[in-house]
Each structure stands twice: as structure tokens, then as C-alpha cells.
N, C-alpha and C positions, 0 to 999 in steps of 0.2 A: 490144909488145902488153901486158904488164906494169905498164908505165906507162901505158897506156891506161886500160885497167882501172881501175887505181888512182886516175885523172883522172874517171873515169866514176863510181865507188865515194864519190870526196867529192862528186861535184856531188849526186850521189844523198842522200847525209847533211844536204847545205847543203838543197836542199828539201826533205826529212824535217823536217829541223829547222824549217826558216819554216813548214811546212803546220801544224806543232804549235803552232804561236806565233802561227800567223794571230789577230788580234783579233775577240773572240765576244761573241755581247748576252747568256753566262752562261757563270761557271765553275763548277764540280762537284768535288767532293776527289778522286774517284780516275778522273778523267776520265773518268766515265760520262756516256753523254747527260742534258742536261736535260728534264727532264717537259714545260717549255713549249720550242717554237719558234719561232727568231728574228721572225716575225712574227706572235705571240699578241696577243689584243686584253685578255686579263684573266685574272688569278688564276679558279680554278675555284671559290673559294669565295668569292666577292666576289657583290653585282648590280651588274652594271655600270650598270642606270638607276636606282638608288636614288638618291631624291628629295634635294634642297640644304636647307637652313634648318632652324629649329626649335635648340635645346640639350640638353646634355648634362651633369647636374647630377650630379656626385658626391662623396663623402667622402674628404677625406686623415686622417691620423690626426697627431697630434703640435700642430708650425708646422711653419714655415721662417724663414727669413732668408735667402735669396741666390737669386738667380736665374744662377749660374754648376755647372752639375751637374759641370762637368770639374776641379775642384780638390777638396781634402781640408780644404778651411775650409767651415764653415758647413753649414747642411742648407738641400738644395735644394729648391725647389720642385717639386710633382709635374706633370708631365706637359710639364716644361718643352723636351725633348729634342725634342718636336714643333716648332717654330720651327728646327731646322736639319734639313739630309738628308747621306747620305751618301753614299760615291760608288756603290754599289750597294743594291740590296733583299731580303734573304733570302725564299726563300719561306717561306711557314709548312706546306706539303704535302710536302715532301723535307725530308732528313735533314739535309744540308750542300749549298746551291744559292744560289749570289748574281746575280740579273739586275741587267743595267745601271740606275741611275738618273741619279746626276751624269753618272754616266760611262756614254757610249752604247754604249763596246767595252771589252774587259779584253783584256792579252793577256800572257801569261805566258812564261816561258823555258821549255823542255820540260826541264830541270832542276832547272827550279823554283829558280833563282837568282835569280831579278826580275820584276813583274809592272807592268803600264805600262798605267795608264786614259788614254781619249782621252777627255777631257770632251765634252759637248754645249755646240753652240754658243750656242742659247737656253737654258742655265742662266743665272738670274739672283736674286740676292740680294731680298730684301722690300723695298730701295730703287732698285731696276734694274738695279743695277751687277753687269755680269758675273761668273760665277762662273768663276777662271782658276787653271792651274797653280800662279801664284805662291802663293794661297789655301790651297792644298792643302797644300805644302810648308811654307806657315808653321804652318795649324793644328797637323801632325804635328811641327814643331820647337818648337811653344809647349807642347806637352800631354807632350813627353818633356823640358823645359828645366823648363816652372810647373805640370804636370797634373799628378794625385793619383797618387800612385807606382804603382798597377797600371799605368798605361799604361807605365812604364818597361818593366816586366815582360813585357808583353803587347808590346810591338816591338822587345824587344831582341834580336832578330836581323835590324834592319834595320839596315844599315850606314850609307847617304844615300837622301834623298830629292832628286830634281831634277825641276826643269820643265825640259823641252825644246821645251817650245814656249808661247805660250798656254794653248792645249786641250792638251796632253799633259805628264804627268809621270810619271814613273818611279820604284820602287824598289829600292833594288840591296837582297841577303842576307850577312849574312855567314858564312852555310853553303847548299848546295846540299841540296834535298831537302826541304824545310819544305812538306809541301805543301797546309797549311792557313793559313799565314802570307798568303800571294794573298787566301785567299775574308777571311782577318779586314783587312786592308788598305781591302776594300772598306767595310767596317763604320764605317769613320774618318768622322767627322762635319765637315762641310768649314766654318771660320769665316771670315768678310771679314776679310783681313788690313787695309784701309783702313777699318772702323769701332773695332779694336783698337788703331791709332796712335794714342797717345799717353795710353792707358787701363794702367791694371795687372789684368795678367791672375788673377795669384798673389792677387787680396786679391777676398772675397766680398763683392757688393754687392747692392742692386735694381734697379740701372739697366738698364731694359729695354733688352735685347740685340738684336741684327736677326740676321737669319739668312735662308736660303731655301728652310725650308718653307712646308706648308700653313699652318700659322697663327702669328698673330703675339700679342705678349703685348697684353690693351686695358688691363687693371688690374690693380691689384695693392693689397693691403691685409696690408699685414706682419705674419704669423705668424698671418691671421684667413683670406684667401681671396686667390685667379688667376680670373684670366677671358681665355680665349683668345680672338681673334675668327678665323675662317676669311679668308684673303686671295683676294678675288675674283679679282685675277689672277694669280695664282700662275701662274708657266711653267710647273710642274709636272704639271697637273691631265688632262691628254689620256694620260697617258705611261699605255701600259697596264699596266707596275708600281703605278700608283696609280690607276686607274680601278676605282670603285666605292667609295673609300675616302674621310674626311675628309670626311664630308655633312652634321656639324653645325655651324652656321653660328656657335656660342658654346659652348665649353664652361668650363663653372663649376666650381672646389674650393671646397671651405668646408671649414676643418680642424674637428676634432672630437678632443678629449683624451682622451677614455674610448670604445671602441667600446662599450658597454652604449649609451651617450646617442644614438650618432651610432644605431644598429640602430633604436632608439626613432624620430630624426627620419625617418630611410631609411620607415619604415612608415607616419608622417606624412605622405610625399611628398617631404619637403624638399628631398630629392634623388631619382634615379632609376633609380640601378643600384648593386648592392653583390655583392659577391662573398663567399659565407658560406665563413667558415673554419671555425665550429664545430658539429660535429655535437649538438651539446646544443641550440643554436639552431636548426637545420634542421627536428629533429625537432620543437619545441616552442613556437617562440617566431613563428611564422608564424600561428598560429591564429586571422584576424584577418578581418572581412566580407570585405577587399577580395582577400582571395584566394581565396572563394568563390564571388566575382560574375566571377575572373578579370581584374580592373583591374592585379591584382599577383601577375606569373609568377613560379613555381619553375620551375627545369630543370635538368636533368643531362645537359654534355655531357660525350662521350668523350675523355678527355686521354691520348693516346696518347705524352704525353715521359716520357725517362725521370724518375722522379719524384724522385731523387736522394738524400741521406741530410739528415733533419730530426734533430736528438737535443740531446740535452744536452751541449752540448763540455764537453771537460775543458782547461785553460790549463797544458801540459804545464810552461811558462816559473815555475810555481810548486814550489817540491819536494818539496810534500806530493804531488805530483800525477804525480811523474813516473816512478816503477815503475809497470810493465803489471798488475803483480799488484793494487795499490793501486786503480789505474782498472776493471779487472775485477770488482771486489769492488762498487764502488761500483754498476758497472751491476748487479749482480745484485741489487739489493735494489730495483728500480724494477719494483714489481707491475703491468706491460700489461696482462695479461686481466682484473683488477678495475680499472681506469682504462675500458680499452675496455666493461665489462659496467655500470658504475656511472656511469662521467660522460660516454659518448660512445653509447648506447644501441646498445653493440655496432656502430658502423657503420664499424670503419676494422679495418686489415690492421697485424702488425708489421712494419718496415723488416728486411730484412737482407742489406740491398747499401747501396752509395754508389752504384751503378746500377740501383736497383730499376724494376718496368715495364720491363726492355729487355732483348733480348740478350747485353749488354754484362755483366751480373751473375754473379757466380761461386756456382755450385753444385756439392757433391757433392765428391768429391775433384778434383787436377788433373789437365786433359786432357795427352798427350804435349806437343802444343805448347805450356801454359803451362806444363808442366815445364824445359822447353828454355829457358824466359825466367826461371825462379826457381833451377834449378840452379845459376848461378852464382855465386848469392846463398844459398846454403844457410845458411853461417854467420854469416850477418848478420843473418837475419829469423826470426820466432817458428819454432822447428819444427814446431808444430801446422798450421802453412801446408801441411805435406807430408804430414801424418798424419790428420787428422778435419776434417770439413767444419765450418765455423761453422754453431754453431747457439745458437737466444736460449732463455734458463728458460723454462719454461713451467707454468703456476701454476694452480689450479684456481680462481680468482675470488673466492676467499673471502676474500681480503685475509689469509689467515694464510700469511707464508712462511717456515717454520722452516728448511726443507731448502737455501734459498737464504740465510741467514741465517748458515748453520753452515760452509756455502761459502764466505762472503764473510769469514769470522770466520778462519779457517783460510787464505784468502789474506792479508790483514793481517797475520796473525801470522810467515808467511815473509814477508812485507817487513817484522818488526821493530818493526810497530806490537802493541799493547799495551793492556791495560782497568786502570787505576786509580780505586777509588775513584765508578764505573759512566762514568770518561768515558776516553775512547780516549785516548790519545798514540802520538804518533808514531815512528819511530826514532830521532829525536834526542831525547826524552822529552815533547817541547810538545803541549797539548793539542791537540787535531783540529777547527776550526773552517770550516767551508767555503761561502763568501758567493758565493750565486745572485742572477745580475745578471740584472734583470729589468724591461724595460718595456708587458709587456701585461698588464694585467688580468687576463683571463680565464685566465691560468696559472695562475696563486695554487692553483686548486682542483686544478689537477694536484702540484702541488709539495709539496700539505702532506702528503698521503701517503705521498711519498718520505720525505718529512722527518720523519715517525712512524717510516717503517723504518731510515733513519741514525741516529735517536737511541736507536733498541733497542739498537743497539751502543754507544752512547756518543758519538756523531760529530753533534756540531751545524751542521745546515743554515741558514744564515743569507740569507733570502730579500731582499733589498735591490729594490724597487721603485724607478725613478727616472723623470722627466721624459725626451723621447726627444733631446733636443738632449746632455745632462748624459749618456745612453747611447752615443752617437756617439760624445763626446770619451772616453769611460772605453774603448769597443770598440779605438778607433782608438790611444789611449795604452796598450791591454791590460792594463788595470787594470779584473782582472775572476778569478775561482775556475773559476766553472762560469756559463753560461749557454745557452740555447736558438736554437737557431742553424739554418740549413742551408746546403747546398753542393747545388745548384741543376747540372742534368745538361743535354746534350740527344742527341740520336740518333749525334752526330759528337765525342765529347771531345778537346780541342785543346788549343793552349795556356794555355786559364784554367787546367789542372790543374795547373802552375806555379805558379801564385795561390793555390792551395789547399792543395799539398805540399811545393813542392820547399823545400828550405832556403835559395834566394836571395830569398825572398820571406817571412821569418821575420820581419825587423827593420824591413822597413818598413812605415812608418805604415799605416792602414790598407788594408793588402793581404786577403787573405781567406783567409791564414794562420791562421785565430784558434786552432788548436790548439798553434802554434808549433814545429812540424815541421823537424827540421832532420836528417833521416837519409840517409845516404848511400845504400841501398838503395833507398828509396824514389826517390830523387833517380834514380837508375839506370831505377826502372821511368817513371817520369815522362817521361824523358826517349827511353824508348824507346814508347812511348804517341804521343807529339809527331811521334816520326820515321817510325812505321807508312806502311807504302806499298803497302796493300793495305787491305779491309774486314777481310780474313780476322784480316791482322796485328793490327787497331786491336783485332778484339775478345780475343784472345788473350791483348793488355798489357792492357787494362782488365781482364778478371777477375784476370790475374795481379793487378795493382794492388789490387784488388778484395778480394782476400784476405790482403794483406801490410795494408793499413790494417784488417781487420775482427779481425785475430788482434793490434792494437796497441792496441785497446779505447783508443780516442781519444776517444767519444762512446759515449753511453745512447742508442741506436738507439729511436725516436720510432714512427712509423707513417706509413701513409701512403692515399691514397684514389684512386680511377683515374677520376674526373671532377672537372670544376669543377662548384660546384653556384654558381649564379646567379641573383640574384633581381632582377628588373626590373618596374617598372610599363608599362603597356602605352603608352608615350606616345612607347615608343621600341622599333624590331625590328631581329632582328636577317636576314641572309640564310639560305638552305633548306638550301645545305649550309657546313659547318663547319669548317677548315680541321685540319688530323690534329692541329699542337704548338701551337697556341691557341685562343682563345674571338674574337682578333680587335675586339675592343670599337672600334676606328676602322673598319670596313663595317659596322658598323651604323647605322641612323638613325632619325629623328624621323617619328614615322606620325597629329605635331599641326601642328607647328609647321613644316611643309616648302612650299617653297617652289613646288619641281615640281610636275606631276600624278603622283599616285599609282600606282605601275605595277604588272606580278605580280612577284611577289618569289622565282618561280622561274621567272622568262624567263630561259634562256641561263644557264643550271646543269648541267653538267655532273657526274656522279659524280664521284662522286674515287675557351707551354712552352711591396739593398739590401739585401740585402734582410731584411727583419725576419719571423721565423718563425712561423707559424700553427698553430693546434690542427691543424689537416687533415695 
């Protein structure tokens, strides 16, 4: 009988196990249902009969030179990432949710040891040729052998990647429990491994690439403009992951070196959609017929992602820079409320999270459970963690800050720094010099104010301006003081925060390290962030985390705004409802130049976030 039982007991486990494993048209991070159902016809904020034809004219900023966006040579092209897909689609209305796209099914280990996509049959490349297992396996062994070192980072806990069939491939872990490693797996962008024979992957070029997206590259004009054209037969185009999406029949870049010039062309027409980042502009600079006649919309939509932390990094890799007291001091002399009251017409919020806009942000003192996750860490990390909430100076607008002045003078002076002669030196006696890397314009007018309040103390700010190609290579070489930066959130933080914090991601080339983080503590909470196996757990480690980086005064904590503001000419709309972590700029279309008839643009609506850093 015993033995019965116990025969009864495994078979019972062996289905337990395959019902968990059965292969699904979506995975979810903490195996909660997905919003849509295996047989949904469309995202809820798409139109699904929005009209085909017409363009979509926009600004890049800088050049390029490569049209390879997966290596650490050269600056890519924008929007080039459209010419491939990958094996699933995130929604943009849930927090962490990937539905099938390459891949028709996902199916996972209920361990979370291995996740195995069955491709679709009719995937097929923009030259016909099947999209297969083998494809898959190479993109993912070329991008961790010749891809730009985050990808190391970001799949190094996949052990092998195998085709076992055709359509099917699998990948094994080399830890059980990752259980956001599946939904990023999906994310993998799939290359033809028979257009990559006998090409080098490692060296940036402009040989238009082929891939199996919506559109393919038609021109190109080096460092001046892209012109994408839409592939009428795309296999793609019915899949109701992309139904409603990809309706402009051409989309154009034309780079622009100064945003002052491109704002100016934008309001010409030249182009037809721009995304304002500065509230000096919003307010001001729109004042123009055609946005009284309505030819050229403002709007504000709601950005419900976390908005993550924007500031002024500090390059801890330098050693003026590396006492907390030193970095503290620094921040306290960056007058927000006269910045916000004089150059932003009061329209933005201070940051004071690296998970600001979410749940996920730590206030107030710690709750028991993130005590339970920093206790072990007492002696490792600021004590203030345990004792006073972060909180930022706060100024009366008048631009006089004495009282943070005498703060920041009195931190200095316990790390050893020193005034000779009215100029600072350091603990080793060298003068105090500190070169802000800088490639956008319109900072200038933030920075010189700071740089009035560092040199009251003696501490000369050295604003260094460059071209953005000559900025990539100095980012990527970290040959850099201080610059303006962010570290970009979303509702689900995963393993990019390895990219960010952890210290195996200090030394490589442009990883997104820039603070050069190499703490064993931190590395601790990262790591247990990564391995949460609950919501409850995930938010617990993020504020823990949350607090051990904001009491390490890493960054001059920026600001931040809870819409996109958007400016468009009316030659392009977008749909009625708006997806919760973006603006969606590919379901919108052309309401001149379309092809279709013109349909209602809330038939079949249902109710229901590089990067280089913005004023916003």
C-alpha cells in the first residue's frame, strides 16, 4: 500500500510538473494570468483598422555611422532595431508580460531552470528564408562571443542554448529560480545566421542588414539621414501582437546637431513628431499660428513607469570623488527650487528614489521586511540607512544657499579637503578641479549655477561640451568627472540592475555602470532583487536597494515629470486609448497620406516607459 501511494504520489508530481510546463501564447514573472487570452485579436491600445501609407518624419540628434545597434563600435542608427523581431512582444499595459511573437508558445520549467520557444512555422526573414532554431542559437552565441558587453551580463546565467528541432530551441540555467531570465530570453532579437556568413559581426558598418521585421532599411546617407520602407509582405502583419501597429509606409530620420535648430525645423514642419524634454520650451517656445489654428498638437500623456533616477553621476573610479562625505557635499550645493522656479517655470518634481512614480521607492524609515533584508548588512552600509529617511535640502528659491554651503564646507573638511589661497584642495593637497561631460546644449543653463555655487567654495567646475560620437567613446572609456546621466526603471526591475550596480559590471566597456560601483553590499541586495519570488519580495529588495544607493550620494538627484509631453502636427494620430509605460509612437498613423479608408479611431477600444538624459 505504501508503495502505492508513493507510485501514485510521483505520477501525481510528473503531471503537476508538465501542466506547469505546458507551453503558453504568454509568460508573466510571478505566474499570474495574463491580461490578454490565448485567443486575443489586439492590444487594447492599438486600432486595429488604422489606415497603411503616408510617413513619419522625425529628428535624431548627433549622426551615426553603423547600422549594427548590437556591438560597442560605432553609434547606431535610430530606430534601426525595427528591421529585426524577437522571439516574444512585451505588452506595454502590464508590468512584466511577454506574448508570443517569433515564438507561437513559451514553455518554462516550473523551476525555472529552462525556458524552450517553439517557433512559428511561417516566420520568415525579409528575404523568405525561414526563421529556425539554428538562427536563434547563433544570434544568442554571436551577441555573448562579438555583442557589446551588457549582453554578457544580461545572459550570464544561461548555461547552452540548443535547437532541438527546427522550430524549437531551448535554454538551459545555470541556477534554478531566475524567474525573470524566461520573460528576458524572449526579448532576444533573432539574426539570419545565413546572411551573417562570412560577414564580421564585431566591426560596425552600413551594409544594410536584413532581418524579419516590419520594415526594412531603403536609404541611408551617413551621419545625415535613414529612411525605413514598411515590407508589404511581412509574415508578421496579421499576428495580433502586431495588429494595429507599423502603418507608416516610410519613416524618415534626418539628424540634427543642436536641438535649438532641429525645435526650430520641427515647427517648420520639417519633420512631424518631437518629444519636448524641456519645460522652458513647453511653456514658451510653442507660441506659434499653427498651434492656434490646431495643425500642431501639444498633449500630455500619463506615464505611469517608474521614472527612475536622472542626476548628475559622480565617477566614483576617480579619487577625488570617492568619499560619500565628498559626493554629499557636492550634491548639496545644486539649488533645485531656484533651477525649478527660474528655468523650468516651476513645472517638474525633485527625484528621490531610483524608483521614483512606483511602489517600488523607499520612504520614511524601514518597514520590518526590508529590515530583515539590510540587517545582515548593518556593517557594511551607511547607518543612516537605519536611522533617518533620505531627504534632499530644500531652498527658498532665492538662489542664496548659505546654510547648505556651510554643510557642504564642514563635510569637505572631514574628508580632509581644505581652502588655500580661495581655492579648495584636496586630502592629498591638489587643487579641486571637476570636468562635467556634456553633450546637450540646453544643460549649459542648468550647470552654470551649480558652477557659481562650487566656486564659492573654491572648487572649479569644468563644463566640457563635446560632439555625441567623441561622448560615447569618453562614456564607454569612463573618461569622464561628473556627467548627466539616468538609470531608466520599469514596473518589474530585473536583471538590468546588475548593469547598473553590481560590481561584475564595473570594467566593462560600456556597461551602464557609469558610477563604477563595486560594493559588496550592494552586490548582496542586487542580487537578491534578481532572485525575489514573489511581488511582495521584488518590492521589499528594491526599496531596500532603494536606500543603500540614496545614503551612498552616487548622483545630484535631477527631477522628474509624470507625462510625456508631445508635440505633433496633425498629418499624423495617434489611437484613443494609450497604453499605461508608453506613448507607443509605432500605432500611430498618417490621417494624409494613408492608404486605406479612414476609419473611427475608437472602433474596438477597450478601457484599459541609450540613453542620453533630458531636462525632463
Amino acid at each position: 500500500m505504501t508503495r502505492l501511494l508513493a507510485r501514485c504520489t510521483l505520477v501525481l508530481l510528473v503531471l503537476c510538473g508538465s501542466l506547469q510546463a505546458a507551453p503558453q501564447h504568454a509568460i508573466t514573472l510571478y505566474d499570474e494570468p495574463p491580461k490578454y487570452a490565448a485567443n486575443f485579436k489586439h492590444f487594447d491600445y492599438v486600432n486595429p483598422q488604422a489606415p497603411k501609407g503616408g510617413q513619419l518624419r522625425q529628428a535624431g540628434f548627433g549622426s551615426f555611422d553603423s547600422l549594427n545597434p548590437f556591438i560597442n563600435k560605432g553609434v547606431a542608427a535610430d530606430d534601426i532595431g525595427l528591421i529585426y523581431e524577437t522571439l516574444t512582444r512585451h505588452s506595454l499595459d502590464e508590468p512584466f508580460t511577454e506574448y508570443g511573437l517569433l515564438a507561437g508558445k513559451i514553455e518554462r520549467a516550473p523551476d525555472n531552470s529552462w525556458v524552450r520557444f517553439y517557433l512559428r512555422r511561417e516566420a520568415r526573414f525579409n528575404d523568405g528564408q525561414p526563421v529556425t532554431a539554428d538562427d536563434v542559437v547563433f544570434t544568442f552565441e554571436t551577441l555573448m562571443r562579438d555583442g557589446a558587453p551588457q549582453y554578457k551580463s544580461y545572459y550570464a546565467d544561461v548555461s547552452k542554448a540548443t535547437a532541438e528541432s527546427p522550430k524549437k530551441v531551448r535554454f538551459d540555467f545555470k541556477h534554478k529560480g531566475n524567474r525573470e531570465l524566461p520573460l528576458i530570453l524572449g526579448q532576444l532579437p533573432v539574426l539570419p545566421k545565413h546572411w551573417w556568413a562570412g560577414r564580421d559581426f564585431s566591426k560596425g558598418n552600413l551594409d544594410i542588414p536584413m532581418g524579419s521585421g516590419p520594415y526594412r532599411v531603403a536609404d541611408v546617407q551617413a551621419g545625415r539621414s535613414i529612411t525605413f520602407e514598411r515590407v508589404e509582405n511581412w509574415w508578421g502583419k496579421d499576428l495580433p501582437v502586431n495588429r494595429g501597429f507599423y502603418n507608416f509606409d516610410k519613416l524618415v530620420t534626418d539628424y540634427y546637431r543642436d536641438n535649438t535648430v532641429a525645435l526650430e525645423a520641427f515647427k517648420a514642419h520639417q519633420f512631424d513628431f518631437w518629444q519636448e524634454t524641456s519645460a522652458k520650451n513647453w511653456a514658451t517656445a510653442y507660441d506659434t499660428p499653427a498651434v492656434s489654428e490646431g495643425t500642431l498638437i501639444k498633449e500630455e500623456l500619463l506615464n505611469s513607469n517608474p521614472t527612475g533616477m536622472q542626476g548628475f553621476i559622480f565617477n566614483t573610479r576617480r579619487p577625488q570623488l570617492q568619499d560619500r562625505r565628498v559626493r554629499e557635499a557636492l550634491s548639496l550645493l545644486f539649488d533645485f527650487e531656484w533651477a525649478n522656479k527660474q528655468l523650468f517655470n516651476g513645472a517638474y518634481t525633485r527625484t528621490g528614489s531610483y524608483f521614483e512614480n512606483s511602489e517600488l521607492a523607499a520612504s520614511g524609515l524601514p518597514s520590518a521586511a526590508e529590515l530583515a533584508i539590510l540587517e545582515p548588512l548593518r556593517d557594511a552600509i551607511p547607518k543612516e540607512v537605519f536611522s533617518q529617511p533620505f531627504t534632499q535640502p530644500v531652498t527658498d528659491g532665492s538662489g542664496i544657499i548659505r546654510d547648505q554651503q556651510r554643510r557642504a564646507y564642514q563635510l569637505l573638511t572631514e574628508a580632509g579637503w581644505h581652502i588655500e589661497a580661495d581655492r579648495m584642495l584636496d586630502a592629498e593637497g591638489q587643487p579641486v578641479t571637476i570636468e562635467f561631460l556634456l553633450v546637450q546644449t540646453e544643460f549649459e543653463r542648468v550647470l552654470l549655477p551649480y558652477k557659481r555655487n562650487l566656486n564659492d567654495l573654491g572648487i572649479e567646475l569644468e563644463i566640457r561640451r563635446v560632439d555625441v560620437s567623441q561622448y560615447i567613446n569618453r562614456l564607454r572609456s569612463r573618461d569622464f568627472d561628473m556627467l548627466v546621466g539616468g538609470f531608466g526603471q520599469s514596473s518589474s526591475p530585473g536583471n538590468e540592475q546588475r548593469e547598473y550596480w553590481h560590481s561584475s559590471s564595473a570594467d566593462n566597456p560600456g556597461s551602464r555602470n557609469l558610477i563604477g560601483l563595486r560594493d559588496p553590499a550592494i552586490d548582496t541586495l542586487v542580487d537578491g532583487l534578481i532572485k525575489a519570488d514573489s511581488r511582495e519580495s521584488l518590492i521589499n529588495h528594491a526599496r531596500a536597494l532603494d536606500r543603500v544607493l540614496l545614503a551612498g550620494h552616487y548622483v545630484v538627484p535631477n527631477w522628474h515629470i509624470k507625462t510625456w509631453r508631445l508635440a505633433y502636427w496633425n498629418s499624423i494620430e495617434h489611437p484613443a486609448v494609450s497604453p499605461l509605460y508608453d506613448f507607443a509612437l509605432m500605432s500611430w498613423w498618417s490621417s494624409t497620406g494613408a492608404t486605406d479608408a479612414a476609419v473611427n479611431v475608437q472602433l474596438d477600444q477597450p478601457n484599459r516607459q541609450p540613453s542620453t538624459a533630458k531636462e525632463n
